[in-house]
C-alpha positions as CSV (number, residue, x, y, z in Angstrom):
1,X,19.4,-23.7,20.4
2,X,17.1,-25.7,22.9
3,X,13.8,-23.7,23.7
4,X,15.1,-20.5,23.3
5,X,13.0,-18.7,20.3
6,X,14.4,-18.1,17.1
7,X,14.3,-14.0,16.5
8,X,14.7,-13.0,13.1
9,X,15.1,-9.0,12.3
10,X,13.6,-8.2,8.1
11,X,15.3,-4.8,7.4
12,X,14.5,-3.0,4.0
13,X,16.1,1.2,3.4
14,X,17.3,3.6,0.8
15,X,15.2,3.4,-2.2
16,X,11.8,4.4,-0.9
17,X,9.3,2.8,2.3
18,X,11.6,1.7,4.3
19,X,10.6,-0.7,7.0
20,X,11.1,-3.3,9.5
21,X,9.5,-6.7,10.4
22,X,10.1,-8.8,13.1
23,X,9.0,-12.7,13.6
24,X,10.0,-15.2,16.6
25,X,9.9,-19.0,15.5
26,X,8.3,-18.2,12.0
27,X,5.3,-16.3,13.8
28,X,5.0,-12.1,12.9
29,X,5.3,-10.3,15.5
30,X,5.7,-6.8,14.4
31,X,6.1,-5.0,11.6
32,X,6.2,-0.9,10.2
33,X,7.2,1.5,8.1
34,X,9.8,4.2,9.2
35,X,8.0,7.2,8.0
36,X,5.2,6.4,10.4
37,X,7.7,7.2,13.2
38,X,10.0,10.3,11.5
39,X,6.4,11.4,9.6
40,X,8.9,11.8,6.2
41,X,6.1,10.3,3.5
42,X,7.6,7.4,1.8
43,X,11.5,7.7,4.2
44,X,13.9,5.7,2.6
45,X,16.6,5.7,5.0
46,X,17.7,3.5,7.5
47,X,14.6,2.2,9.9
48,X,16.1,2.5,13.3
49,X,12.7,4.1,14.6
50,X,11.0,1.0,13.0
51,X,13.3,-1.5,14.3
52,X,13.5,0.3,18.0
53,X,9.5,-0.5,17.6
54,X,9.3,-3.9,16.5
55,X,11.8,-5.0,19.1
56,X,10.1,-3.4,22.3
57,X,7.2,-4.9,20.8
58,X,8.7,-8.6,20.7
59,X,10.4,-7.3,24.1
60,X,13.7,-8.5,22.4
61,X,17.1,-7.2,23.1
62,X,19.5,-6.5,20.0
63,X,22.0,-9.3,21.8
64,X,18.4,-11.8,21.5
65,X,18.7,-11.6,17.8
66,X,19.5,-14.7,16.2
67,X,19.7,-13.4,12.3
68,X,19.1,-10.0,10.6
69,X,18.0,-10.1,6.9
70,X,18.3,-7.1,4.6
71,X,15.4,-7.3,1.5
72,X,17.9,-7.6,-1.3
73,X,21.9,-7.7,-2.7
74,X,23.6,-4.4,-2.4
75,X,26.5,-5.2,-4.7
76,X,24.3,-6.9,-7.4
77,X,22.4,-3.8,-7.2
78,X,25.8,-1.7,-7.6
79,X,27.2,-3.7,-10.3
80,X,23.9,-2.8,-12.3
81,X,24.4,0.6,-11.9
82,X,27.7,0.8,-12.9
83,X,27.0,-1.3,-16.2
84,X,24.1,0.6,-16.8
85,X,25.8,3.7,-16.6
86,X,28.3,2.3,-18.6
87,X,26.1,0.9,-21.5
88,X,24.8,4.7,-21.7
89,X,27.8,6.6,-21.1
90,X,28.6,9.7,-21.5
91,X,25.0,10.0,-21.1
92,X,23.5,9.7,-17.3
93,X,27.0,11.2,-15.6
94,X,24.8,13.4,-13.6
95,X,22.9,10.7,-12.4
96,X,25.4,8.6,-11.8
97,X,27.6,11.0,-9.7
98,X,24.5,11.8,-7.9
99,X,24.2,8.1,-7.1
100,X,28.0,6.8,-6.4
101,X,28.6,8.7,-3.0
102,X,25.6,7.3,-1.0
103,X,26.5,3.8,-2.2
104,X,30.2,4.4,-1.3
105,X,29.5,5.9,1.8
106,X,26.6,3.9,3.2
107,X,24.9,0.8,0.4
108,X,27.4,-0.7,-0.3
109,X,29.0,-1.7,3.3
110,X,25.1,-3.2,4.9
111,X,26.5,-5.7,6.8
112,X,29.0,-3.2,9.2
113,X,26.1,-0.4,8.6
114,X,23.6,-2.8,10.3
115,X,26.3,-3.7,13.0
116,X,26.7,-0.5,14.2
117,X,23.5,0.7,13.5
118,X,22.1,-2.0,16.0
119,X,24.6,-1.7,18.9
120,X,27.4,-3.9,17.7
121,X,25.0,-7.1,16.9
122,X,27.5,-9.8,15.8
123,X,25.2,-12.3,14.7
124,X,24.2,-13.8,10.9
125,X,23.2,-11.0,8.5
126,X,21.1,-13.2,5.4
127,X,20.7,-11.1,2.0
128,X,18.1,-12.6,-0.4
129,X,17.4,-11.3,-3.5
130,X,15.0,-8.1,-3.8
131,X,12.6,-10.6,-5.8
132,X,12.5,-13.6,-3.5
133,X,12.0,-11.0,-0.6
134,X,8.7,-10.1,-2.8
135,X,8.0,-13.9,-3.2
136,X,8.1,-14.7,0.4
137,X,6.5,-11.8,1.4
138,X,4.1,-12.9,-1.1
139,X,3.7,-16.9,-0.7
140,X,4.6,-17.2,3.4
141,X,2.0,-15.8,4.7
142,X,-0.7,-16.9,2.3
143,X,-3.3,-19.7,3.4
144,X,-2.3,-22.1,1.2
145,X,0.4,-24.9,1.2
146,X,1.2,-24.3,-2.3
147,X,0.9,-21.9,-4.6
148,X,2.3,-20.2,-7.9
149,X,3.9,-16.6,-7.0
150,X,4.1,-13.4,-9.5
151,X,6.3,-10.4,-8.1
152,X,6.1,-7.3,-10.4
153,X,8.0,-4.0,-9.5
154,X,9.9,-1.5,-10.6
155,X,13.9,-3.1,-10.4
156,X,15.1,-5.0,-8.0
157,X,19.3,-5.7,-8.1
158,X,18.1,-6.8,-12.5
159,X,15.4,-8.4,-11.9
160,X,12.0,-6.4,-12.7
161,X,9.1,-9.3,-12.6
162,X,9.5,-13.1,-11.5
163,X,7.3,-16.1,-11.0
164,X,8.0,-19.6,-9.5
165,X,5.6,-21.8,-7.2
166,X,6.0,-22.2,-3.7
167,X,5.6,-25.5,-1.9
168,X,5.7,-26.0,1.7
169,X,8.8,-24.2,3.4
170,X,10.3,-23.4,-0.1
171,X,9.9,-20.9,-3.0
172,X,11.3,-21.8,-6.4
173,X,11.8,-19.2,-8.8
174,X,11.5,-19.7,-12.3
175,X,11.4,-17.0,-14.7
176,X,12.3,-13.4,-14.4
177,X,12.6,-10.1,-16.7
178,X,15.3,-7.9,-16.3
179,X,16.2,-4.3,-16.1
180,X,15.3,-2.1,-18.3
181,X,11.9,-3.8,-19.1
182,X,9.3,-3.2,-16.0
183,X,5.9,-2.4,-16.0
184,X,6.3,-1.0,-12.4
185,X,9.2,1.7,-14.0
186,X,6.5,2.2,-17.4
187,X,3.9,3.1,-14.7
188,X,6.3,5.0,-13.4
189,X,7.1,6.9,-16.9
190,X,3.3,7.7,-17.3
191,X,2.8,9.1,-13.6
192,X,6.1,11.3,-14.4
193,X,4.5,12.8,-17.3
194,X,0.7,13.4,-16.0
195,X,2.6,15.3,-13.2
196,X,2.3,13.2,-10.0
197,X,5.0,12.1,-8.3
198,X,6.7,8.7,-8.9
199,X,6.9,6.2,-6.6
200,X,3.8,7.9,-4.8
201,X,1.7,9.0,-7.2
202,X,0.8,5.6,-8.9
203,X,-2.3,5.3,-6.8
204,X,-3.7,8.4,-8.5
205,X,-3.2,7.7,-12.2
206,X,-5.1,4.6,-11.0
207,X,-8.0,6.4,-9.7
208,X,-7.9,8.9,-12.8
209,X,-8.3,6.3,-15.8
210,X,-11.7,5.8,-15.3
211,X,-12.3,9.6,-16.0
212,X,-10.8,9.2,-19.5
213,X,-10.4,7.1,-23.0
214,X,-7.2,4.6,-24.2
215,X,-7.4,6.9,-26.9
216,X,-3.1,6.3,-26.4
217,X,-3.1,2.3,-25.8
218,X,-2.1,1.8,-29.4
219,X,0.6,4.6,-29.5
220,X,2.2,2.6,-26.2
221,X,1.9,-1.3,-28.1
222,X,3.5,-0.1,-31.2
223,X,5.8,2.7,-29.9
224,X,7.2,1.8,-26.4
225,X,7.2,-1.9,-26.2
226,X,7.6,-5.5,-28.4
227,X,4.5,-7.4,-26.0
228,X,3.9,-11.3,-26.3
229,X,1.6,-13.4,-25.5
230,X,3.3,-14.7,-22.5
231,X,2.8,-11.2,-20.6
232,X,7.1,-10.7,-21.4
233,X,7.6,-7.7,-23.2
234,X,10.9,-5.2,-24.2
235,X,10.6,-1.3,-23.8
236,X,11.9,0.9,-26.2
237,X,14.1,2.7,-24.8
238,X,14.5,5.6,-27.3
239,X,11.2,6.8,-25.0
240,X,12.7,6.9,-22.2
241,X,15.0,8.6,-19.9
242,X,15.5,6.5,-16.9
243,X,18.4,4.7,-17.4
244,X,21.1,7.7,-17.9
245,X,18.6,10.8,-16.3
246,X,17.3,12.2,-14.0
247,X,13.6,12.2,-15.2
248,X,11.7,8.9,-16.2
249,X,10.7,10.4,-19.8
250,X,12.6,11.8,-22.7
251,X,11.9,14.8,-25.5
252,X,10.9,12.0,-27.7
253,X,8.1,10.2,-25.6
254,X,6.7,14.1,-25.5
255,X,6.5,14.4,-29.0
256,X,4.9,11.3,-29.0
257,X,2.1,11.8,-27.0
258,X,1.6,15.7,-27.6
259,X,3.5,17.8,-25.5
260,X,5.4,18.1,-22.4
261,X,5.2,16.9,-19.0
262,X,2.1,18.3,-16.9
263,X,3.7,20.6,-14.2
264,X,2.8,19.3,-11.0
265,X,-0.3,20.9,-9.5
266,X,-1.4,22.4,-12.2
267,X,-4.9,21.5,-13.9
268,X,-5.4,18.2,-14.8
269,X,-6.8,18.0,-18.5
270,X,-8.5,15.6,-20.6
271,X,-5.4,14.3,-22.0
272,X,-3.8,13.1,-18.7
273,X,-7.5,11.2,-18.2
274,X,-6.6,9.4,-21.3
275,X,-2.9,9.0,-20.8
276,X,-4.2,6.9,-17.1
277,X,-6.9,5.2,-19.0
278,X,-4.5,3.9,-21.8
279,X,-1.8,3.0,-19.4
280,X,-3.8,1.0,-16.8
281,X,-5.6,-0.9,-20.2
282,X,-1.9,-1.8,-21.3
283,X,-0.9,-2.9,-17.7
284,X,-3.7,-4.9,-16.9
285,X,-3.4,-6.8,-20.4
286,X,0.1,-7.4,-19.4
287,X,-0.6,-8.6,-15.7
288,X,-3.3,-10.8,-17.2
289,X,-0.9,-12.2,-19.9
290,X,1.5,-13.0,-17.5
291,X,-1.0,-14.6,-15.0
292,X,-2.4,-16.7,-18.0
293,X,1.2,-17.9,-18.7
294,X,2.3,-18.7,-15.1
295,X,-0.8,-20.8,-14.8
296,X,0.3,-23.0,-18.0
297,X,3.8,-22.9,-16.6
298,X,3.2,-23.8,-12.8
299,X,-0.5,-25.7,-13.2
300,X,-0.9,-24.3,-9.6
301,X,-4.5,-23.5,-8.5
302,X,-3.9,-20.5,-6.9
303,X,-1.7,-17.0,-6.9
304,X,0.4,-15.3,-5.1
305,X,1.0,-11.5,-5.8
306,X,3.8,-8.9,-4.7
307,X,5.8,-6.2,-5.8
308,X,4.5,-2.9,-6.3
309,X,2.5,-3.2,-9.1
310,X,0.9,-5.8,-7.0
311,X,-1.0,-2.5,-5.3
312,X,-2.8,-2.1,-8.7
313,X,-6.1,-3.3,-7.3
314,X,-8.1,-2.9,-10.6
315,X,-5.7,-5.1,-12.2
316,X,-5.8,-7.6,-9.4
317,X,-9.5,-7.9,-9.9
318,X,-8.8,-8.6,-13.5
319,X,-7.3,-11.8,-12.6
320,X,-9.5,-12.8,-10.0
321,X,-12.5,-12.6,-12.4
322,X,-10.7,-14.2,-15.1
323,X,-10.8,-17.4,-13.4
324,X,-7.7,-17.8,-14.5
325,X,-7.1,-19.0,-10.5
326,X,-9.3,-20.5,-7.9
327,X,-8.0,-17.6,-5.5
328,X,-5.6,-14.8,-5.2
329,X,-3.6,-13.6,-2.5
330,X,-1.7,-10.1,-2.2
331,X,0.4,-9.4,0.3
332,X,-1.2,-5.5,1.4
333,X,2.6,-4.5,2.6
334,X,3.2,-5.1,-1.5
335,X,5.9,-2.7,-2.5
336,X,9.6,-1.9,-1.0
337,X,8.1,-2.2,3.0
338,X,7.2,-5.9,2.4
339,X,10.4,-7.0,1.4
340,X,11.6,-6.7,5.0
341,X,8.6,-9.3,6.3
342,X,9.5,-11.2,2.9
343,X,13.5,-11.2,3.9
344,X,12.8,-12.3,7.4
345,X,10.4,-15.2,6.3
346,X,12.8,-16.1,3.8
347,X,15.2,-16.6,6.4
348,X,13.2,-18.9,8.8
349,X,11.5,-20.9,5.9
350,X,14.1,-20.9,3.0
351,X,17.9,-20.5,4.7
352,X,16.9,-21.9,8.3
353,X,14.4,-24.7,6.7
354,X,11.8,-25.0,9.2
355,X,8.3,-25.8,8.7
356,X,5.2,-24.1,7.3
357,X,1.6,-25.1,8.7
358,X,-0.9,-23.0,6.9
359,X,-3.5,-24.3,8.8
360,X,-5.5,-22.9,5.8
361,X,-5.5,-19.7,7.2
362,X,-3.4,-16.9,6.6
363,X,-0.6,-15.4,9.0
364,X,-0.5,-11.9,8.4
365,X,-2.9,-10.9,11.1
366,X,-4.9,-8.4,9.6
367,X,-1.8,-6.3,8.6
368,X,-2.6,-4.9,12.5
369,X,1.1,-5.8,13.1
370,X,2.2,-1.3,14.1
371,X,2.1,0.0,17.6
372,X,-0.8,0.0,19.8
373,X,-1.4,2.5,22.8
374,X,-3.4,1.7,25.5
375,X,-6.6,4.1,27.1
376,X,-4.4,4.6,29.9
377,X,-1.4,6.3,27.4
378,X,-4.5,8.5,25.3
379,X,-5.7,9.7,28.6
380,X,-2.7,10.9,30.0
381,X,-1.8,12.5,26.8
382,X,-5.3,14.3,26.3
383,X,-5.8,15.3,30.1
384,X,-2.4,16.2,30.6
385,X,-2.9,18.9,27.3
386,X,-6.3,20.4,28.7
387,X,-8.3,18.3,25.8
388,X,-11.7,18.1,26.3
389,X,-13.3,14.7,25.8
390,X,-15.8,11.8,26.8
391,X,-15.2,8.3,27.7
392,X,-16.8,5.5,27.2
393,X,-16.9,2.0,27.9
394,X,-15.7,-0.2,25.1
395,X,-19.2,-1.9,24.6
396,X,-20.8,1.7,23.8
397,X,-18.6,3.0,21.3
398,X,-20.0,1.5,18.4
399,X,-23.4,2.6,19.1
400,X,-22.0,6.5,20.2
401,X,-19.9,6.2,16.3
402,X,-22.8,4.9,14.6
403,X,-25.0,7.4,15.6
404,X,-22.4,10.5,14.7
405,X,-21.9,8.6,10.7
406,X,-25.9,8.8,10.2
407,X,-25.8,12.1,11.3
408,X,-23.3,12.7,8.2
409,X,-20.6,13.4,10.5
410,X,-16.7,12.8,9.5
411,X,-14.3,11.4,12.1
412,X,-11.4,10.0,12.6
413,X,-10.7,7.1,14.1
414,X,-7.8,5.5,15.7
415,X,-8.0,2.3,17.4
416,X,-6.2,-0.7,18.0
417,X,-2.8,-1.6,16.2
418,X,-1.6,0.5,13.1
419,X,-1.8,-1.1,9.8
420,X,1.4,-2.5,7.7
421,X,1.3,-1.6,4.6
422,X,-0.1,1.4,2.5
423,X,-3.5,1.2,3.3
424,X,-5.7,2.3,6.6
425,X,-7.7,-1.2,7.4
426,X,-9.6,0.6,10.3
427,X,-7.5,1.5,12.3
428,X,-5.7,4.6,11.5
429,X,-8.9,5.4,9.3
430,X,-11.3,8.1,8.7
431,X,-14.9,6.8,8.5
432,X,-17.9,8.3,6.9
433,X,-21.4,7.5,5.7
434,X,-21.3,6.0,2.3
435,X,-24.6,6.6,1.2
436,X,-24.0,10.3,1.5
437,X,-24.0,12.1,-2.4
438,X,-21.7,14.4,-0.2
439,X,-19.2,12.9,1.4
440,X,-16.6,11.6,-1.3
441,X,-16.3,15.7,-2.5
442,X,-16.5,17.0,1.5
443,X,-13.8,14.3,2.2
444,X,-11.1,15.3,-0.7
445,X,-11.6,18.7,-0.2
446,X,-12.2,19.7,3.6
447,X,-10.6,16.7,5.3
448,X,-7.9,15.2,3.0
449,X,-6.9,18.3,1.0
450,X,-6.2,16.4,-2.1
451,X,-7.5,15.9,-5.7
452,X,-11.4,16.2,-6.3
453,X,-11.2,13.0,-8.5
454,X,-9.7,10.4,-6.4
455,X,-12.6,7.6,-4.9
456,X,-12.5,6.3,-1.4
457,X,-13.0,2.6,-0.6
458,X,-16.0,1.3,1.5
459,X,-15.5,-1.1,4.8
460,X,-17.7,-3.6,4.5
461,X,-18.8,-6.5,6.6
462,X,-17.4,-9.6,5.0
463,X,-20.7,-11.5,5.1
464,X,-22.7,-8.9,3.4
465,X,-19.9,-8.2,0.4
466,X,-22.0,-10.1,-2.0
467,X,-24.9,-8.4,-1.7
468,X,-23.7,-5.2,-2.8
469,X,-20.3,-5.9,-4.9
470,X,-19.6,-8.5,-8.0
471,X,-17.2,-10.4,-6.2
472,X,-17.7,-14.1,-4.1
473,X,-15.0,-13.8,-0.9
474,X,-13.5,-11.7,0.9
475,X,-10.8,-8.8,0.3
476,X,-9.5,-8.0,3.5
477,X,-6.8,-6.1,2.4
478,X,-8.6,-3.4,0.2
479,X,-6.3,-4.8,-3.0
480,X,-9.2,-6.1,-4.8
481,X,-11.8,-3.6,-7.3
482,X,-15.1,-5.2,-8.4
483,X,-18.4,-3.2,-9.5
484,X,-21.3,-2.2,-7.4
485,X,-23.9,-5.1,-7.9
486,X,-27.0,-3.9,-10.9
487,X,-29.9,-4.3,-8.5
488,X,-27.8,-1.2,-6.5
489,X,-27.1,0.7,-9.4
490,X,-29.2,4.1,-10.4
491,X,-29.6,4.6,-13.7
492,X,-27.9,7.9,-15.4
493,X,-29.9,10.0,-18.0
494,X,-28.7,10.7,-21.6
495,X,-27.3,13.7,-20.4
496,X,-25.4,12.3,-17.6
497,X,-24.0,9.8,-20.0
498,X,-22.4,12.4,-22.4
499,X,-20.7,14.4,-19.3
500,X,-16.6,14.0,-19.7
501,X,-13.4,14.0,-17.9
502,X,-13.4,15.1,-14.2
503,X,-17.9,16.2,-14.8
504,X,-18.6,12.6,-14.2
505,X,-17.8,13.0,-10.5
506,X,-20.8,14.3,-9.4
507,X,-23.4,12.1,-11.1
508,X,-24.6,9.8,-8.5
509,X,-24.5,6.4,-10.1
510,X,-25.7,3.9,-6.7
511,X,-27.2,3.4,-3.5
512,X,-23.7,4.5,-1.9
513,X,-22.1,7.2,-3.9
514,X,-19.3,7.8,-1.5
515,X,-18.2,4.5,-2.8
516,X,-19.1,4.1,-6.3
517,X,-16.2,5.6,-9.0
518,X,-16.9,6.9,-12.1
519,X,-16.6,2.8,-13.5
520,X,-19.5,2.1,-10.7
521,X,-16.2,0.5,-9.5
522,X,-15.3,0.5,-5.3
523,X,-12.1,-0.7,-4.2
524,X,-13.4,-3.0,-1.6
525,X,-12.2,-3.7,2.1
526,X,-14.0,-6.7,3.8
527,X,-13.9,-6.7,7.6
528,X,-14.8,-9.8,9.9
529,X,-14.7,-9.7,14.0
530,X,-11.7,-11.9,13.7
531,X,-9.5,-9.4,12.6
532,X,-11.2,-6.5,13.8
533,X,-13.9,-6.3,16.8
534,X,-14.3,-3.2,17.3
535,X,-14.5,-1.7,13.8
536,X,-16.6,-4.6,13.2
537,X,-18.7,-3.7,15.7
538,X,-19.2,0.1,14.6
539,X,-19.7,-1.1,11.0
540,X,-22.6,-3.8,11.7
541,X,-24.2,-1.7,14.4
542,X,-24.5,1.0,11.7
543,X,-25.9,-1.7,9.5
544,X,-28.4,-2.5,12.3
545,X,-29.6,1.1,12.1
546,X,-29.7,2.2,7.9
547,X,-29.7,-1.3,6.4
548,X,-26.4,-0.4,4.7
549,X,-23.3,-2.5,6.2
550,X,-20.8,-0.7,4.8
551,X,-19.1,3.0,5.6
552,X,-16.1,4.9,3.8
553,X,-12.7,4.3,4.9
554,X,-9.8,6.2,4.1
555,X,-6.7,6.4,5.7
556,X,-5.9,9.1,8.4
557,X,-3.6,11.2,7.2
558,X,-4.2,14.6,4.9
559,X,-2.4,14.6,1.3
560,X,1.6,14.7,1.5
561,X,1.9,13.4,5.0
562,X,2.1,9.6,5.9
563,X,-1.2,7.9,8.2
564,X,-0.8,8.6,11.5
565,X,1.1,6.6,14.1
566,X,0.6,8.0,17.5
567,X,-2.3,9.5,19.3
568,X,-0.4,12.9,19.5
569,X,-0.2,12.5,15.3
570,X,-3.7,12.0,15.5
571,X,-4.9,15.3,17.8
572,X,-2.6,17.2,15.4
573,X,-4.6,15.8,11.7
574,X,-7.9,16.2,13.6
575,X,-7.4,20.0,14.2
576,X,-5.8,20.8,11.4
577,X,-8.7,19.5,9.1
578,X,-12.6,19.7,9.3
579,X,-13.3,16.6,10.7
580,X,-15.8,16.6,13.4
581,X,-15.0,14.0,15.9
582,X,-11.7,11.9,16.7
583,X,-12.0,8.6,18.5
584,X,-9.0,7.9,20.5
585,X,-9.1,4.8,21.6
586,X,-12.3,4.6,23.9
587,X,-12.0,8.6,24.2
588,X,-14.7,10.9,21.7
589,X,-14.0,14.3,21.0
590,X,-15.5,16.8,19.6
591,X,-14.4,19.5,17.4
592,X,-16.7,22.0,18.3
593,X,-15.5,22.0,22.0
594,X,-12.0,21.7,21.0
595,X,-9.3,24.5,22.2
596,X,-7.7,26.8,19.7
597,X,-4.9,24.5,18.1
598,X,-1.4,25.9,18.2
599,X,1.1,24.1,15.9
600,X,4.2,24.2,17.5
601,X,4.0,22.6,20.7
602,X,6.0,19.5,20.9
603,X,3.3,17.2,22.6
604,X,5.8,14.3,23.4
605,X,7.0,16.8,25.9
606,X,4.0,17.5,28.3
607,X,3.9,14.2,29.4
608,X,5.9,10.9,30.4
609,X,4.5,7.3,30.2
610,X,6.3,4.4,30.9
């Protein structure tokens, strides 16, 4: 092909997180979810506002593509279905009937779907398998030249967990577990039946186990699955419902555990505290089982994690401090959106063959691979709309945001290239003071609207992470949990020690209670000036001022709706919550001078921007 760059389009749609990814001669270039763009949480379908991104990003044409690969095998995934159904039948018709006309009308034909959904491209359309998508999402981008590789999800086409090493430009796998028998669809079963929502919901049961007892882990090792020592295990499928229904849990998982499914949005009892506490014990004995086994099989020296249960952060600390591994590293785009960055990879690497130089240094940028708009764009938008505001020059921001945090003040902040992946990185983040005994409960309740119990993460500068956290390196990508250090621990009274369930939330248990979970645990994002600058900047020059170098960071979005994409999604969270400032690129504004906010106007209309 001479000089002329190699452009590879990663495409993954129709489960859940669909996304896109884009990379020109093995570099990333671009890369999003669609429900940034349609602001449908968790879209599944096809990601032509993702892919219309990525591409003006990359300022390539659809005729400049030189391959298009889709994250997994439609047909294997069909032919599963269909035996499933079959294996089951007459039980699961519903579901099945439900399912066969969008994969006769749309899954099953990707290649002409992709053809005409991108203008007519003719060109090569590559389909690995859903797992190696998770593998090279996984091992690709890492910083090391080899590496052992665990992908645990829910179901790919069969496959539900894998391992293999990855050397150089190739990934080998060598083991997998196969439909029905997932830890990501047994997560799945549990979040079902504490009344969250699967596929989203996860993250909660997470943060509620530390609020209750295993009191259940037993009950799940002798009733719902056979568990060896090598971290492979069957379900018991009497338990569950997945397979032929349309819930995830049958009547006789409820008699098992005492009772029906929680209705959604009702109050969360002690029981559902337990239930999350006996399910993450049992999946983070299983992840660490299988970690242990993939090092005796693979004698690799360090891991490479994907998948969606690969988003389990408390598990993912497990391993680190086992030591099982010299290092770990998560892709943060982990679940369904990562196999599109994994699919493209594997394409250049794996199918094409070209050369990997790590360079010991990883290539996912960050995860600050989303759109970007400049202070020119913001300004327009916020002038144009009669918005009252203050600029400033770049180099003053940090000290103006510093000075709101110690003054307890919440604000949004959006700056910079959105995030890939699930979590806000500081970019499409809402900052706070962390040492506020406040802020975690004003947060939830005023700003995010959503449940009283769930703990937010601190952003702290990478150099200081040992001073305040059990944990030696860096977690850039807020998929690692380690405790709050003893020397910044408070000690708890008798009395504060007997308090259960969700009364353990307001005990202040450090010197950043914002921070600190019930487990005096804090899901930890480490940010250097390589990545990040300017919230680098903001974080250390509030460290210069309180001696803490860390604030809260949670992403900017309130409960149901996806984080924000554009500066018009921004003005429209910031108005509709009780924050109290919104930084818009080098724009502050403040919500006390604000205009009354009308919901209906279509901002993208008041204005025009090249």
């Amino acid at each position: 092909m001479g000089n002329k760059p190699v452009n590879i389009l990663g495409i993954s749609c129709f489960y859940h997180d669909s996304a896109a990814a884009l990379i020109c001669d093995g570099e990333i270039i671009a890369a999003a979810q669609e429900e940034r763009f349609t602001r449908k949480k968790h879209d599944p379908d096809f990601p032509k506002h993702a892919i219309t991104y990525c591409l003006k990003e990359g300022n390539v044409a659809v005729n400049e593509l030189d391959y298009v690969a889709f994250y997994d095998k439609p047909f294997i995934k069909f032919e599963r279905i269909v035996e499933t159904y079959l294996a089951y039948a007459p039980r699961g018709l519903r579901s099945f009937l439900m399912a066969v006309p969008l994969w006769l009308k749309d899954k099953l034909w990707m290649s002409k779907l992709i053809m005409d959904e991108l203008g007519g491209y003719q060109g090569d359309i590559i389909f690995p398998e859903h797992h190696e998508s998770h593998a090279a999402s996984a091992f690709y981008p890492s910083p090391f030249e080899e590496a052992a590789f665990l992908t645990i999800d829910g179901v790919g086409e069969w496959t539900t967990t894998s391992f293999g090493v990855g050397k150089g430009n190739l990934i080998e796998m060598q083991y997998e577990l196969q439909f029905p028998h997932s830890i990501g669809l047994l997560y799945s079963a549990f979040t079902y039946y504490a009344g969250f929502k699967v596929n989203s919901g996860e993250y909660k049961v997470m943060g509620l186990a530390p609020y209750g007892e295993p009191k259940y882990a037993n009950l799940i090792y002798e009733h719902l699955m056979d568990l060896k020592e090598d971290g492979s295990f069957k379900l018991n499928m009497d338990y569950f419902n997945y397979c032929a229904g349309l819930t995830m849990t049958n009547e006789k998982f409820h008699e098992l555990f005492g009772g029906p499914p929680r209705k959604p949005e009702t109050l969360l009892t002690q029981r559902e505290m337990d239930l999350a506490a006996s399910l993450q014990e049992v999946t983070e004995d299983i992840m660490l089982r299988m970690a242990k086994h993939v090092k005796k099989e693979t004698g690799q020296r360090y891991l490479c994690l994907a998948g969606g249960v690969a988003l389990n952060c408390v598990g993912n600390g497990k391993i680190l401090r086992s030591n099982i591994f010299d290092d770990l590293w998560i892709q943060p785009a982990a679940g369904d959106a990562g196999g599109a960055l994994g699919a493209a990879l594997f394409t250049w690497h794996q199918y094409l063959g070209n050369n990997r130089n790590t360079g010991n240094r990883e290539k996912q940028k960050g995860s600050y691979l989303g759109p970007e708009f400049s202070n020119e764009y913001i300004e327009i938008f916020l002038t144009k709309n009669g918005i009252p505001l203050k600029k400033y020059e770049s180099s003053e921001l940090p000290e103006v945001v510093a000075g709101l945090l110690m003054q307890g003040k919440v604000i949004g902040w959006f700056y910079g290239r959105m995030e890939f992946g699930p979590r806000a990185l500081g970019s499409r983040s809402i900052i706070g003071d962390a040492m506020s005994p406040e802020m975690q409960s004003k947060m939830n309740l005023k700003i995010k609207f959503r449940e009283s119990f769930r703990p937010f993460a601190p952003s702290i500068l990478a150099e200081n992470v040992s001073e305040w956290f059990d944990i030696d390196r860096e977690s850039p990508y807020m998929l690692l949990v380690a405790n709050v250090r003893k020397d910044k621990q408070r000690s708890i009274s008798e009395d504060e020690k007997r308090l259960w369930g969700i009364d353990k939330l307001n005990v202040i248990r450090s010197d950043i209670p914002a921070v600190t979970h019930v487990d005096y645990s804090a899901r930890i994002q480490t940010v250097n000036r390589e990545d990040n600058s300017m919230y680098y900047d903001v974080i250390r020059r509030f460290y210069e001022k309180t001696d803490c170098p860390m604030i809260i960071n949670t992403s900017f979005n309130v409960r149901g709706e996806p984080i924000v994409c554009t500066p018009e999604d921004a003005y429209k969270c910031f108005m509709r919550t009780n924050m109290d400032y919104l930084v818009l690129g080098d724009f502050v504004l403040d919500k006390a001078v604000q205009p009354e906010f009308t919901d209906d106007r279509d901002w993208k209309k008041e204005y025009e921007l090249d």
